[in-house]
Each structure stands twice: as C-alpha cells, then as structure tokens.
C-alpha positions in Angstrom: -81.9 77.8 -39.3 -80.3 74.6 -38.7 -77.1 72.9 -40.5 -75.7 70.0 -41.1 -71.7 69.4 -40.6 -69.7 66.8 -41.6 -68.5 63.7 -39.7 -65.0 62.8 -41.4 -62.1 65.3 -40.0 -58.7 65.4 -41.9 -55.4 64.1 -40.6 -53.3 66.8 -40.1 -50.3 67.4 -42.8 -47.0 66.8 -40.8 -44.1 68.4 -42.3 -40.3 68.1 -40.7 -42.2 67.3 -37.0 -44.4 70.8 -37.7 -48.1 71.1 -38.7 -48.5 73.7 -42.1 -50.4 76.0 -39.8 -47.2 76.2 -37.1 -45.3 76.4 -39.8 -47.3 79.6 -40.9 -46.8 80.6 -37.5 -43.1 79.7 -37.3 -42.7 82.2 -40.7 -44.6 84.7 -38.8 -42.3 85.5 -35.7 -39.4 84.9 -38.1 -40.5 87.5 -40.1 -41.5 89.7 -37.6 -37.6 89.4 -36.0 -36.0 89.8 -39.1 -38.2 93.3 -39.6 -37.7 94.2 -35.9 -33.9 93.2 -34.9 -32.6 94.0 -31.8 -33.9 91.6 -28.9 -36.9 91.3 -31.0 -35.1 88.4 -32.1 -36.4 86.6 -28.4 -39.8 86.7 -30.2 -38.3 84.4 -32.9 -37.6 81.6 -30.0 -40.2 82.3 -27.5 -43.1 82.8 -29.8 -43.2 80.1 -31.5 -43.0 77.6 -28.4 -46.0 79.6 -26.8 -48.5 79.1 -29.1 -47.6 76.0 -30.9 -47.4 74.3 -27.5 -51.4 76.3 -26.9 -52.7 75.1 -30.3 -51.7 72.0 -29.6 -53.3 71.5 -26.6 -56.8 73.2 -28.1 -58.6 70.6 -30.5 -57.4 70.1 -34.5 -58.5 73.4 -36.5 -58.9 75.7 -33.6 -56.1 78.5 -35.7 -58.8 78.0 -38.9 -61.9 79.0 -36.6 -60.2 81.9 -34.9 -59.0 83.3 -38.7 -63.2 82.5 -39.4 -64.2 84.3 -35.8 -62.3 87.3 -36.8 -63.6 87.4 -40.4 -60.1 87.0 -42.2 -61.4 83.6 -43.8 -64.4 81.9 -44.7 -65.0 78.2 -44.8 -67.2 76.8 -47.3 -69.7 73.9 -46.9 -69.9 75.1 -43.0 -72.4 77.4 -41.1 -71.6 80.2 -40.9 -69.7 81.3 -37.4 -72.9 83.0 -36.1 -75.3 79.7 -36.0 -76.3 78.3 -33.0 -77.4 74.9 -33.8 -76.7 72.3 -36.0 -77.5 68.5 -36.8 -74.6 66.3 -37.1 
C-alpha cells in the first residue's frame, strides 16, 4: 500500500540553547541520579553530552521515530513504521 508524507518539516522549539526533546532527555539522567546517588551522579554529566551530541548529529525527529520503532508512540497522519514505500 503506498503513502503519501508531507513536505513542510517543523523548526525545532529552542529553549535556553536545548531542544524540548534534550530537555526530556536532560530530566531523564537527572532523575535517574537523583533515584540512584552515589557516582551515579556521573550519569547526570556524561549522559546527557552523549546522546544530545548523537541526536544531533542524526537528522531532526530521529528520538520521535525510535519512540514509534519501539511502539511507545504513534504518529498520526504518517505510515505506519512497517511500510516500505511512499510518494512524496
């Protein structure tokens, strides 16, 4: 079955230097460290600069596809993740 996706991408939503999503990611490891303590709290600096420097280097929505790949959320008005081909 073919489908059609959409030509106009979104800016990304800068806040304080940070994308939302790093921010999401930046609340993650903080959490985690706060739960963990210890030198868990190296997870709270080093986390962070991993993948926000990987996701940035991937193209614009990468984090939003893996949470689709996985299953945790579905985007609506796209194929689905198993399609194969598509008209632009």
């Amino acid at each position: 079955m073919d489908y059609g996706l959409s030509n106009h991408l979104h800016k990304p939503a800068l806040l304080v230097l940070f994308e939302v999503q790093e921010w999401g990611l930046i609340g993650l490891f903080y959490t985690f460290s706060l739960l963990s303590g210890g030198w868990w709290w190296l997870s709270f600096l080093i986390g962070p600069a991993v993948t926000i420097t990987y996701f940035r280097r991937q193209e614009r929505g990468n984090l939003e596809h893996l949470q689709v790949a996985v299953g945790l959320k579905e985007i609506k008005g796209y194929p689905p993740f198993t399609a194969t081909g598509f008209e632009e």
